[in-house]
C-alpha positions as CSV (number, residue, x, y, z in Angstrom):
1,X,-15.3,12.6,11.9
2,X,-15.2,11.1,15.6
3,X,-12.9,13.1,17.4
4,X,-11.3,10.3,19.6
5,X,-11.0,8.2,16.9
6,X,-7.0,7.4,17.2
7,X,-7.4,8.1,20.3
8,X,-4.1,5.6,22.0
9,X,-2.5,5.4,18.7
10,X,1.2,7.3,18.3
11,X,2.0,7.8,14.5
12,X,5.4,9.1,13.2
13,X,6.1,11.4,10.6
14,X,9.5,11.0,8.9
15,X,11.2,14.3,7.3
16,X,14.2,15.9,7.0
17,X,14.5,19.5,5.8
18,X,13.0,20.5,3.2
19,X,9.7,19.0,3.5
20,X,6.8,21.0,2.1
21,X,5.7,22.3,5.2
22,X,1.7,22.0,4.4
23,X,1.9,18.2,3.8
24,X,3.2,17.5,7.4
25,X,1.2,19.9,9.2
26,X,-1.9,19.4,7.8
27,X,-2.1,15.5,8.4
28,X,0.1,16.2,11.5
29,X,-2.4,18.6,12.8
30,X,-5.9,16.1,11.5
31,X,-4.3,13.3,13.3
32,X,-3.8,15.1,16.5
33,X,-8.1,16.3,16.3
34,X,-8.7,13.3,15.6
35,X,-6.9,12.1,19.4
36,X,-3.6,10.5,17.6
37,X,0.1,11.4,18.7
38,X,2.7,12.4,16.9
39,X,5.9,12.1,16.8
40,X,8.5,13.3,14.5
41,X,11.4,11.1,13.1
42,X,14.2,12.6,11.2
43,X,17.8,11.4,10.5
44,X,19.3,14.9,10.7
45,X,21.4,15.4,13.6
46,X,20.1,18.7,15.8
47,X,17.2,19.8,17.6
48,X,15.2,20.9,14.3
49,X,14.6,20.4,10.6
50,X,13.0,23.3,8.5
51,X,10.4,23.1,5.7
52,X,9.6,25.1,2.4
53,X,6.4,26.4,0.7
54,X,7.6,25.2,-2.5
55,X,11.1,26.8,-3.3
56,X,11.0,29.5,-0.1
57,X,12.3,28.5,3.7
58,X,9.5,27.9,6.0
59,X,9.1,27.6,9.9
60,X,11.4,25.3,12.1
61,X,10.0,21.8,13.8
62,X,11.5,19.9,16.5
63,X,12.5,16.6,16.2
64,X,11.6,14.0,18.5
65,X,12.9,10.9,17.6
66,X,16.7,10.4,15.7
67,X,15.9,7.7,12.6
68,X,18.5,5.5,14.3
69,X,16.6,5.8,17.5
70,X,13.0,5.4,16.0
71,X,11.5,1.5,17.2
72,X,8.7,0.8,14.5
73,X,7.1,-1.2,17.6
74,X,6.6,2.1,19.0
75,X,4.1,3.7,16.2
76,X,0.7,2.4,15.2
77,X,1.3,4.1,11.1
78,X,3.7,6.4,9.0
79,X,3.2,9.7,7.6
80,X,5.7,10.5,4.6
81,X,5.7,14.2,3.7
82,X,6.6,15.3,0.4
83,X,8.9,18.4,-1.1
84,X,11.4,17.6,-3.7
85,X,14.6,18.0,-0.9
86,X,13.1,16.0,1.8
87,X,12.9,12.6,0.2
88,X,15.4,13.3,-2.3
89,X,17.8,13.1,1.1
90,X,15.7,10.4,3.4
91,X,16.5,8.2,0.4
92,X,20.3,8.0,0.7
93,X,20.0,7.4,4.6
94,X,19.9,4.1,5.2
95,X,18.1,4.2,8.9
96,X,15.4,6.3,7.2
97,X,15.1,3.5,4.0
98,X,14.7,0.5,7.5
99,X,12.2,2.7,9.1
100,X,9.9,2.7,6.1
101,X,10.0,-0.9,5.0
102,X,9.8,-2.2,8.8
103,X,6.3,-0.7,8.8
104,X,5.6,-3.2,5.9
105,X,7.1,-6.1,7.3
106,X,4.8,-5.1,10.6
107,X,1.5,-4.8,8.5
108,X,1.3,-1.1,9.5
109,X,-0.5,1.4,7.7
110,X,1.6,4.1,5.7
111,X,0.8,7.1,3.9
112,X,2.8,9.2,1.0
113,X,2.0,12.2,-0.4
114,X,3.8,14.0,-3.8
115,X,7.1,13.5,-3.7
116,X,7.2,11.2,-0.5
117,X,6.4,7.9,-2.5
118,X,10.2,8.0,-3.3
119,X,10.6,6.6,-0.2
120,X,8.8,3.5,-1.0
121,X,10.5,3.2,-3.8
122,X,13.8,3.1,-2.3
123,X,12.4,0.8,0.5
124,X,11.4,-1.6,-2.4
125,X,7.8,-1.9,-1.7
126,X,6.0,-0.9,-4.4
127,X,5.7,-4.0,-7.0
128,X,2.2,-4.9,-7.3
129,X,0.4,-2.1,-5.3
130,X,-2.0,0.5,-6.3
131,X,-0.4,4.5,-5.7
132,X,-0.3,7.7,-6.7
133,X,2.2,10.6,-6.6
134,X,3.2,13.8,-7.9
135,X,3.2,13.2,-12.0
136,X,6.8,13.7,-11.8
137,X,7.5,10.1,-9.8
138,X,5.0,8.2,-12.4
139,X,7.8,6.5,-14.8
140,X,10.1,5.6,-11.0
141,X,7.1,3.9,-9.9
142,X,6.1,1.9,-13.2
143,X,10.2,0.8,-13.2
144,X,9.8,-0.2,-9.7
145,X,6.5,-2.8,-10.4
146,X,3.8,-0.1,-9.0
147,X,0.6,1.1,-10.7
148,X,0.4,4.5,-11.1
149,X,-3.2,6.2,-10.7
150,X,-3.9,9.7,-11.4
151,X,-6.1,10.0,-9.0
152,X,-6.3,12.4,-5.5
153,X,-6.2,9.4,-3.3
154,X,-5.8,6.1,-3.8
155,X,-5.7,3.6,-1.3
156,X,-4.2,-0.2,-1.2
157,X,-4.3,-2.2,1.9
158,X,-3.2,0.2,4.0
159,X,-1.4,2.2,1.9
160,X,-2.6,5.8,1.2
161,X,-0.7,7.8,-1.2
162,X,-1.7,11.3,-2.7
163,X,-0.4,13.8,-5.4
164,X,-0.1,17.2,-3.6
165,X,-1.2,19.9,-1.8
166,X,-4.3,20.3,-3.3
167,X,-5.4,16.4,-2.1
168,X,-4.5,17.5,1.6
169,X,-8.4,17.2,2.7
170,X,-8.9,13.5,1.0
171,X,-5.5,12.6,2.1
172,X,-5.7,13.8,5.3
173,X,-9.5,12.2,5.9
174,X,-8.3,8.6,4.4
175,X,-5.3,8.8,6.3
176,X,-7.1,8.6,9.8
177,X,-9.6,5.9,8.1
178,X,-6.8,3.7,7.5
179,X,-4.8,4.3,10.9
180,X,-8.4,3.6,12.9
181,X,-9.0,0.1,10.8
182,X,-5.9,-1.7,12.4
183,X,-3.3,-3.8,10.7
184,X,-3.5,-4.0,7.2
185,X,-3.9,-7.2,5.2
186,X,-0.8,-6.2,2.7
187,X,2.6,-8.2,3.0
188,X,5.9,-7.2,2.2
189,X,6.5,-10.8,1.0
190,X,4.5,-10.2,-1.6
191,X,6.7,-7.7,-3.0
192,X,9.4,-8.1,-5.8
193,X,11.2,-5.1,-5.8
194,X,14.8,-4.5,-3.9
195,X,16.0,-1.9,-2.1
């Protein structure tokens, strides 16, 4: 992979605590090899939010950017982190649910992995499109219009989604394929759903 090859391109990751730690530092770190910047969104108030390796406490990361604060103008693509807490609690803050669906509405590439597709969900942009997800989410996204793939990555117009840890390399590697091609055709017109 080119290593300059977001090079100019700022991406935000959007978490809260309890995020499984792997699936934001392994994209987080890709992007940054591959010459992106990152930034870190969150809607907790306080300096840090703290991730787990499945059910056990994990290292604390600093938050750049308060979700009320965040200016989808400012960031070229979204990262979504999964872990069961994490989206479980993005979903019920209503900044966090605007952040997501803006990038939509600005043709911007986002990516999900496990559990993070929840936040699509609840950002009502998943009618129509092509995803995947940890198994667990399947029957949310088929009620919410998506097709459900089981599948390591699947992309759709500039949506990448994946269903775990295990997908990190594919996810990671499609991720910064997206990101580099630009705006994305998909529209969130298109869409059915509601949030």
């Amino acid at each position: 992979m080119e290593r300059l090859l977001l090079y100019g391109k700022t991406i935000a990751f959007l978490a809260t605590d309890g995020f499984e730690q792997v699936e934001l530092t392994e994209p987080w770190n890709a992007i940054k090899n591959a010459g992106g910047t990152v930034k870190l969104v969150s809607p907790k108030l306080g300096a840090t939010i703290r991730g787990v390796h499945h059910d056990i406490p994990g290292d604390f990361f600093a938050i750049d950017v308060h979700s009320s604060d965040a200016i989808t103008e400012n960031y070229d693509a979204l990262v979504l982190p999964g872990g069961v807490f994490n989206p479980d609690a993005l979903r019920l803050n209503h900044d966090s649910v605007q952040f997501v669906r803006s990038f939509f509405q600005a043709h911007k590439t986002v990516a999900a992995i496990c559990h993070g597709p929840w936040m699509l969900i609840e950002a009502g942009v998943v009618d129509g499109r092509e995803l995947t997800s940890w198994p667990s989410l399947r029957t949310d996204i088929l009620n919410a219009g998506g097709v459900w793939l089981d599948q390591a990555c699947v992309c759709d117009e500039g949506l990448v989604t994946s269903r775990c840890p295990a997908d990190l390399p594919i996810f990671c590697e499609m991720t910064i394929k997206e990101i580099a091609k630009g705006t994305p055709s998909f529209q969130l017109e298109e869409s059915h759903s509601t949030a």
